[in-house]
N, C-alpha and C positions, 0 to 999 in steps of 0.2 A: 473288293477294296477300291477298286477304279472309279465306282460307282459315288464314292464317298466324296471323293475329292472336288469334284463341282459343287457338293450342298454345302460341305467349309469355305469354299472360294466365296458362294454365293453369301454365305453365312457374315462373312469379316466385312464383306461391301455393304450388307445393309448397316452392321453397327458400327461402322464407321461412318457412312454417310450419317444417320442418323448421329452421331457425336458431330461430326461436321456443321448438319444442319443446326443442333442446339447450339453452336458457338458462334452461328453466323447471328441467330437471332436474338442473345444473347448482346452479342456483339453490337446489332444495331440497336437495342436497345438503349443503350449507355452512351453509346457515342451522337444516336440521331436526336438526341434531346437538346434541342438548343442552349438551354439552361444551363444544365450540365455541362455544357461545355466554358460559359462562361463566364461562370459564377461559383466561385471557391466552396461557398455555403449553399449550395444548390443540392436536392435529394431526389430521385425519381423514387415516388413509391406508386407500387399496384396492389391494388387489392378490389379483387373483383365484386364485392358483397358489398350494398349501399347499405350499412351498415350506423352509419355516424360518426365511424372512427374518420380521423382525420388519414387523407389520403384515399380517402375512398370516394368512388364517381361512379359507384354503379355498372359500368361499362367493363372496367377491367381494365383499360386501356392506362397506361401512365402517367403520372400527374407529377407535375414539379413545384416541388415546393420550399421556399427561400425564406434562411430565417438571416433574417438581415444582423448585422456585426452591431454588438454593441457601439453609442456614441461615443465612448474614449476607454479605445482596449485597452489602454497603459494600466489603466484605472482598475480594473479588474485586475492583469496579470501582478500588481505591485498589493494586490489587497494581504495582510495577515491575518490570520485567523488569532482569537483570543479566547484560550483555554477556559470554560466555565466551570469545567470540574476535574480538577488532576486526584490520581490518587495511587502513590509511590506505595510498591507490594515489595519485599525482600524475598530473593528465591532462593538465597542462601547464606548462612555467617559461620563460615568455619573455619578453625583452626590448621593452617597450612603449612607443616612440616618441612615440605620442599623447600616453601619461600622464607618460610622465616616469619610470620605472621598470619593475623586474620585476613581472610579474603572475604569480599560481601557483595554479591548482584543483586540488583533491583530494577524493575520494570517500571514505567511510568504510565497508567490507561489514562485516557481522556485528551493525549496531543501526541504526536507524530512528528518528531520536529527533529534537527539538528543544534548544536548550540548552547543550548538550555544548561545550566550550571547544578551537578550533583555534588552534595554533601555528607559522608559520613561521620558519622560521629559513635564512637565507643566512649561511655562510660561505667563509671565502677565505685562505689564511694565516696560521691565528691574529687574523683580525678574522672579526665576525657581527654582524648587524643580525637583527630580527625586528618582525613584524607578527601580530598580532590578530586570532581574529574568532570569531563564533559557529556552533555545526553547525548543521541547518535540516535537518528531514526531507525525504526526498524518495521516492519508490515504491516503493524496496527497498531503497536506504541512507540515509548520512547523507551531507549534501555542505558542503563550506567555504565554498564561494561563491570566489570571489576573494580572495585575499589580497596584498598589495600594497604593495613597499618604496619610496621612492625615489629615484631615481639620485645623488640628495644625499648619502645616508647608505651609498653603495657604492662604489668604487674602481674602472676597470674590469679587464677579464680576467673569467677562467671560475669564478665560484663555486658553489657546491653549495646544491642547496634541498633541505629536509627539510621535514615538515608532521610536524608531532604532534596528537595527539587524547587529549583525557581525556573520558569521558562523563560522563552526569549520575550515574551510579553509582559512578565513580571510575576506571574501565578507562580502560589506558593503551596509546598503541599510535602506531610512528614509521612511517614510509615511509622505504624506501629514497634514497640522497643521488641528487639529476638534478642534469646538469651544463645550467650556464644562461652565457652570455656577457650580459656588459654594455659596452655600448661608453665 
């Protein structure tokens, strides 16, 4: 066992130096690039293989490269995007006991947004009731939240739900009628 004890001692100093060493050079990498240091938009890339790609020189050695700021960043950060195809999906219209009425979610693909005005609308015979509410971004669309009639302002039998969407830039877009039962 004695015997052991110098080849772990000896063991932990090389891999720690060697951890050491990679963070010295590491280290000077990043900080000894002039660029880098003084240029917000500044990138050192290596890549050793002259290649073609941008960032490559063959050598290996690091290259800095500066992509200069747009002429008026306002301009960019203030730009909105304008929805060219919305398309409001209904993921549910049912009958809710608890609440006292129809409840009805719908998703919006094609914008991403906060703001934008949802519209439901139930009808049934030449009667319609409608309910209110705002989009709310969500990871890849826009969602309604719950929208919500109730069974006061409904009749029963089988009426038809539609969602509408208008966004914040004006796009306008219905979902197909779901048939919903109200007791």
């Amino acid at each position: 066992m004695p015997r052991r004890a110098p080849l772990v001692v000896a063991g932990a100093v090389l891999v720690g130096g060697v951890a050491l060493g990679g963070f010295l050079v590491a280290r000077e990498n990043a900080v000894g690039t002039p660029a880098a240091e003084t240029s917000p938009t500044a990138a050192v890339v290596t890549d050793g293989a002259d290649d073609g790609v941008a960032g490559s020189d063959g050598d290996g050695a690091p290259r800095t490269v500066v992509s200069p700021p747009p002429s008026d960043p306002a301009d960019v950060a203030t730009d909105t995007a304008t929805p060219s195809s919305l398309r409001v999906d209904v993921t549910y219209a049912v009958a809710d006991h608890a609440t006292g009425g129809i409840a009805v979610g719908s998703l919006v693909a094609g914008v991403v947004e906060d703001g934008g005005s949802c519209l439901l609308t139930l009808e049934q015979d030449g009667r319609s009731a409608t309910a209110t509410g705002d989009g709310h971004a969500d990871v890849s669309t826009t969602t309604c939240g719950q929208l919500f009639v109730p069974y006061s302002q409904l009749g029963s039998g089988t009426w038809s739900a539609r969602v509408s969407y208008t966004s914040v830039a004006g796009a306008t877009s219905t979902s197909g009628a779901v048939p919903v039962d109200v007791p």
